[in-house]
C-alpha positions as CSV (number, residue, x, y, z in Angstrom):
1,X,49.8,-40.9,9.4
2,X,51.5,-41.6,12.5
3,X,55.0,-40.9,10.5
4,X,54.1,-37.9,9.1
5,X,56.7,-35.7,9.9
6,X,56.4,-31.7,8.6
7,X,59.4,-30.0,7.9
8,X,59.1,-26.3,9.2
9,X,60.8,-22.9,9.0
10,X,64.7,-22.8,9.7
11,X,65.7,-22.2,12.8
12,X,68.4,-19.5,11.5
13,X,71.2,-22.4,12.1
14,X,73.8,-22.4,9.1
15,X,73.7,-26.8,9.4
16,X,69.7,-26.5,9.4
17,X,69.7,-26.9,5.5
18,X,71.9,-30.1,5.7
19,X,69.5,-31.7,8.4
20,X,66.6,-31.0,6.7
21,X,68.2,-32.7,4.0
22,X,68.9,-35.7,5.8
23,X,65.5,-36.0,7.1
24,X,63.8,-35.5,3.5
25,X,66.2,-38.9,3.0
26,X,65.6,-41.1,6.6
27,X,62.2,-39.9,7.5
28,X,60.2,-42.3,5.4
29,X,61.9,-45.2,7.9
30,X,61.6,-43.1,11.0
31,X,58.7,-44.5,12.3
32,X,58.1,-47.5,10.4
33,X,56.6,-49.1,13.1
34,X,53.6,-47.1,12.8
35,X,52.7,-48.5,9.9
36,X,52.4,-52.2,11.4
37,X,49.2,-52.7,13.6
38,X,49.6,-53.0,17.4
39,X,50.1,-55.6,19.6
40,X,48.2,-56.8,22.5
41,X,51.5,-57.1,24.2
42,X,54.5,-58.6,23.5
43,X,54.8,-62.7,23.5
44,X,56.0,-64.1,27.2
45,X,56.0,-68.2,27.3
46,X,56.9,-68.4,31.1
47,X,54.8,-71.8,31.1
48,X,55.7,-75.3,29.4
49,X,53.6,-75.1,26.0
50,X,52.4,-78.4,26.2
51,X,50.4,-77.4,28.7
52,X,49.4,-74.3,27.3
53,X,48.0,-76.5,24.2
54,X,46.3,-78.8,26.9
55,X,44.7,-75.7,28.2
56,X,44.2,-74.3,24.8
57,X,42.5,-77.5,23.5
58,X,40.1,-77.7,25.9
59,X,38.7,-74.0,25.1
60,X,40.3,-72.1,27.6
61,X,40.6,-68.5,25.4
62,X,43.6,-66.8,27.4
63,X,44.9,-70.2,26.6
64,X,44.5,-69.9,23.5
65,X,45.1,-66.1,22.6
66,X,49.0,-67.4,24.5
67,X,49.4,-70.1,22.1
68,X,48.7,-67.9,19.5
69,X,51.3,-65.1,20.7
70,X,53.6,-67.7,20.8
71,X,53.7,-69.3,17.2
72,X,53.3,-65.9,15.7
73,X,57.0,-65.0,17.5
74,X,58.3,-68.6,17.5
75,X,59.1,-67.8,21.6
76,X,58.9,-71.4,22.7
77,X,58.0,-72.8,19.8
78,X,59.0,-72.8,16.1
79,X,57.8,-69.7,14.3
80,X,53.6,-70.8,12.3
81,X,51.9,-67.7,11.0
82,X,49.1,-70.2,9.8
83,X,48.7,-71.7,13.6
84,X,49.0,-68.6,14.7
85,X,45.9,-67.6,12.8
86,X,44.1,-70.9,14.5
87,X,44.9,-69.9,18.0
88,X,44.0,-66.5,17.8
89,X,40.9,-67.1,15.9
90,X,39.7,-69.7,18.2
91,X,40.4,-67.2,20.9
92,X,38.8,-64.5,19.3
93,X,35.5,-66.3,18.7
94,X,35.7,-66.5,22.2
95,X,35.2,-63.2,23.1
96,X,39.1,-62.4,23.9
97,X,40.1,-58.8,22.8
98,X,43.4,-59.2,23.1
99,X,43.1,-62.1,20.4
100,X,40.5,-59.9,18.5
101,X,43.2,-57.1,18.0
102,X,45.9,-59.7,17.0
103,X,43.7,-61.8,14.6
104,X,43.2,-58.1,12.5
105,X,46.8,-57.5,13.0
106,X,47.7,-61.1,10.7
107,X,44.8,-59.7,8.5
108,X,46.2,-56.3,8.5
109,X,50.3,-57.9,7.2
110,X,49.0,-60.8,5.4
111,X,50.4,-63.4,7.5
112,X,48.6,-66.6,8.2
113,X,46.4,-65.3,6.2
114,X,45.5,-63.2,3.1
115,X,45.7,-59.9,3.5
116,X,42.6,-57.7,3.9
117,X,42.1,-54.4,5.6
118,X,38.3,-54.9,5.4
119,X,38.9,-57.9,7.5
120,X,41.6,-56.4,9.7
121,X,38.7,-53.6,10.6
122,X,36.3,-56.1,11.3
123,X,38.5,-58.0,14.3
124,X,39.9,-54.5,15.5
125,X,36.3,-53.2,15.9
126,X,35.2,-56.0,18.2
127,X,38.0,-55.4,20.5
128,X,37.9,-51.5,20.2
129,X,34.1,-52.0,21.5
130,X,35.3,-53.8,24.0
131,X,37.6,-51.1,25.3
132,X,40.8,-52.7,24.4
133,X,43.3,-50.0,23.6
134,X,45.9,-51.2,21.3
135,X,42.6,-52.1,19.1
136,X,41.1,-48.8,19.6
137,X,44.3,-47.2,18.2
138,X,44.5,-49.5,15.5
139,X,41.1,-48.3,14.8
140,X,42.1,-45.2,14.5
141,X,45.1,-45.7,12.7
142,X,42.8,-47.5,10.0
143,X,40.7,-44.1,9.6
144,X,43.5,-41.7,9.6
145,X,45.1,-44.1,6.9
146,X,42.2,-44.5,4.9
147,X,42.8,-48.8,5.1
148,X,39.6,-50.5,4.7
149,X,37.9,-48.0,5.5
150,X,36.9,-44.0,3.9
151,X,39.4,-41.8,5.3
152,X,37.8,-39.6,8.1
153,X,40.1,-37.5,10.4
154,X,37.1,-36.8,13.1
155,X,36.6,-40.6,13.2
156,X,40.0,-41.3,14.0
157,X,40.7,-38.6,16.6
158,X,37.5,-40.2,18.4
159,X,39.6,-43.7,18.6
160,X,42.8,-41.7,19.6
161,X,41.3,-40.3,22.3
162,X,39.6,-43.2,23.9
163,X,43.1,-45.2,23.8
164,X,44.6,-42.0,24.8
165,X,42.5,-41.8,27.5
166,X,43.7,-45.2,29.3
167,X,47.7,-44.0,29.0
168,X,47.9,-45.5,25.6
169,X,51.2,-44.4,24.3
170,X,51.0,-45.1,20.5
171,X,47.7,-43.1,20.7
172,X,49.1,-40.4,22.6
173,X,51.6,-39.9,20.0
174,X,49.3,-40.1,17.1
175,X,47.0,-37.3,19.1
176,X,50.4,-35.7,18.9
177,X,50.8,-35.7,15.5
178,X,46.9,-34.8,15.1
179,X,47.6,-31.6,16.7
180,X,50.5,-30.5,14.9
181,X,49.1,-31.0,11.5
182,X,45.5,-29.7,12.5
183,X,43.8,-32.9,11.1
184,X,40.4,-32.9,13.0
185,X,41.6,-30.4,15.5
186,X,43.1,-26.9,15.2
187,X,46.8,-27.0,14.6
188,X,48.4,-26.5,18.4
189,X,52.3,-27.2,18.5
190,X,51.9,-26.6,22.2
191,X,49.6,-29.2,22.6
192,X,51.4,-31.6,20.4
193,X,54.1,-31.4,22.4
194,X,52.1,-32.5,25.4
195,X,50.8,-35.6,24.0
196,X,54.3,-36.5,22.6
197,X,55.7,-35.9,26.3
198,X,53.1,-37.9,27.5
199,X,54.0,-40.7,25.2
200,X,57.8,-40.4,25.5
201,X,57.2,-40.7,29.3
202,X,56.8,-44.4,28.7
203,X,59.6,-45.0,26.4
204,X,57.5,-44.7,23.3
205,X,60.2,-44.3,20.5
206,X,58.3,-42.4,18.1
207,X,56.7,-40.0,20.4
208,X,60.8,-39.2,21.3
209,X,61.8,-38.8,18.1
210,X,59.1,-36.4,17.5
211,X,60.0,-34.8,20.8
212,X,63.4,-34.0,19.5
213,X,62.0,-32.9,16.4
214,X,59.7,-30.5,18.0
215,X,63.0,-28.9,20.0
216,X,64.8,-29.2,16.7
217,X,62.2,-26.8,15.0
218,X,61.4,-24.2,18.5
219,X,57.5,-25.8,17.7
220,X,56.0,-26.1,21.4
221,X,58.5,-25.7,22.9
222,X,61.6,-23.2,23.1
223,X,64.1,-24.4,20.3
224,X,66.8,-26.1,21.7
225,X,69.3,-28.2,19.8
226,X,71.0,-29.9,22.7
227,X,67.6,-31.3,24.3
228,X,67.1,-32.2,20.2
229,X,69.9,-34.4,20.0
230,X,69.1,-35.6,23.9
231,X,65.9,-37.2,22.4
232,X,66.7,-38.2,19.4
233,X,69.5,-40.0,21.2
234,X,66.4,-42.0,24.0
235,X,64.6,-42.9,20.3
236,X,68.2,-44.1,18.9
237,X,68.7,-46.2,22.1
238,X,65.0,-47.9,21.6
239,X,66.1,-48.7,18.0
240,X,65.0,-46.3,16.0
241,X,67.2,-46.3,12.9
242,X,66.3,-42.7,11.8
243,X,67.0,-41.4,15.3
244,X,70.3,-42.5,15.6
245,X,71.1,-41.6,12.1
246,X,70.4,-38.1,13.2
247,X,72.7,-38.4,16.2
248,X,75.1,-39.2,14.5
249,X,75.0,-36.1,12.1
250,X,74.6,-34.2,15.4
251,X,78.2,-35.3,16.0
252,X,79.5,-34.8,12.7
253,X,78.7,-31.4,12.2
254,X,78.3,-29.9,16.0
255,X,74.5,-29.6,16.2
256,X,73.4,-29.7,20.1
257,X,76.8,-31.8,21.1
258,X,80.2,-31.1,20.5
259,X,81.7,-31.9,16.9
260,X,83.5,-35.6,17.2
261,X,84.1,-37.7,14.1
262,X,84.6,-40.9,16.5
263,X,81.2,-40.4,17.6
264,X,79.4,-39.7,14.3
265,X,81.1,-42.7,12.8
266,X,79.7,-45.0,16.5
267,X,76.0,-43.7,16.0
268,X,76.2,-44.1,12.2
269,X,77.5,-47.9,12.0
270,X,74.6,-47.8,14.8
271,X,71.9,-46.8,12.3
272,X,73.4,-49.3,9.9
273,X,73.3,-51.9,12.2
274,X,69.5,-51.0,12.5
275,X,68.6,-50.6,8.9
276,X,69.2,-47.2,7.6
277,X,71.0,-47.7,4.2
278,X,72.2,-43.7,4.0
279,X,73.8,-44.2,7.5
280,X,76.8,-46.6,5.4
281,X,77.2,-44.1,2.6
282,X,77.8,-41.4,5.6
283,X,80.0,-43.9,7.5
284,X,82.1,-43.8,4.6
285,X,82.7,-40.0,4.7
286,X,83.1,-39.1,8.3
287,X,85.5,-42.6,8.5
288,X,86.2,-45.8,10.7
């Protein structure tokens, strides 16, 4: 859901057709990550892990949520999906949120573990009760996407807007996208635009890209193909593969920036780099 980008009216341009037609090919990969569940936070070891473990073995649950955040990431420690699981689960049993939301996360992939959405629900529930906003989204993420769960739009925006609410940015964005498809809530391209801003204001990568979508299409916002490219190029810079593909058709054919091949063929062996397997084929045309 959170990728679900709709491809509108032209925007009268003459290189509108051939961007549309590269979106039709990169925007299954343009937001990829919302698809995954979402973390607590990302893994920080700034302590000796022995210690942690000490800690962690004698039921301290921050202890243990740590430990878990750490062989799930292999920051400190080698990489143990399985021990991951452990820690986390003895953490969550605990009553910590943050482990709640991780523990459905391992259920959601199917690592550690085997993979269940009903089971995934169940750990991202107890934390979402518990106000925790990343597990609130992924609530909502869960109804939207009809994963272990009946789909229900109205249930979803409800979990949106409680993470949204606390300055959650992947929630913000996915209110974003709520309002420009009209699931649960009149369609309002205006106020799409406002949580995607929102969102983008704290480096959220998908909420840019949709940003310079929206400036792309003239929907929310007056159409303007240089502030496009400008946003497109924030998403590019915080990896998104699809983003910088478009940049670099941006260069290529003079949409927004000035036409330079040099350019096009920098931000395509970028999207390469980063996973986009049509940004090689249009290396090879535009050149070293």
């Amino acid at each position: 859901m959170c990728g679900a980008i709709l491809v509108g009216p032209t925007m009268g341009s003459r290189t509108l057709p051939g961007i549309i037609l590269v979106f039709v090919t990169i925007v299954s990969s343009a937001f990829a990550s919302c698809s995954d569940p979402v973390f607590d936070r990302p893994p920080q070891l700034s302590h000796d892990l022995s210690q942690l473990l000490q800690k962690a073995d004698r039921g301290d649950a921050h202890a243990q949520f740590e430990a878990g955040l750490a062989y799930e990431s292999g920051v400190g420690v080698e990489q143990d999906y399985a021990e991951a699981v452990r820690w986390y689960r003895k953490a969550a049993n605990s009553g910590n949120s943050g482990a709640q939301n991780n523990l459905g996360s391992m259920y959601a992939r199917g690592l550690g573990v085997a993979r269940s959405d009903a089971e995934a629900m169940k750990w991202y529930l107890r934390a979402a009760a518990d106000g925790h906003p990343a597990a609130q989204y992924n609530v909502g993420f869960m109804y939207a996407a009809a994963q272990g769960v009946p789909q229900n739009d109205e249930t979803a925006l409800y979990w949106y807007r409680r993470a949204a609410s606390k300055g959650y940015p992947a929630a913000q964005a996915a209110l974003g996208h709520m309002y420009a498809e009209g699931r649960a809530v009149p369609k309002d391209a205006k106020e799409a635009v406002k949580w995607f801003r929102e969102a983008a204001k704290k480096g959220y990568t998908a909420a840019e890209f949709s940003l310079g979508f929206a400036y792309l299409r003239g929907s929310g916002v007056r159409q303007d193909a240089r502030e496009a490219v400008e946003w497109f190029r924030k998403a590019a810079k915080h990896g998104s593969a699809a983003a910088a593909g478009v940049v670099a058709f941006a260069y290529e054919h003079g949409l927004g920036v000035a036409k330079d091949q040099t350019e096009a063929g920098n931000w395509y062996r970028t999207a390469g780099e980063q996973g986009l397997a049509v940004a090689q084929r249009m290396l090879s045309v535009v050149g070293p």
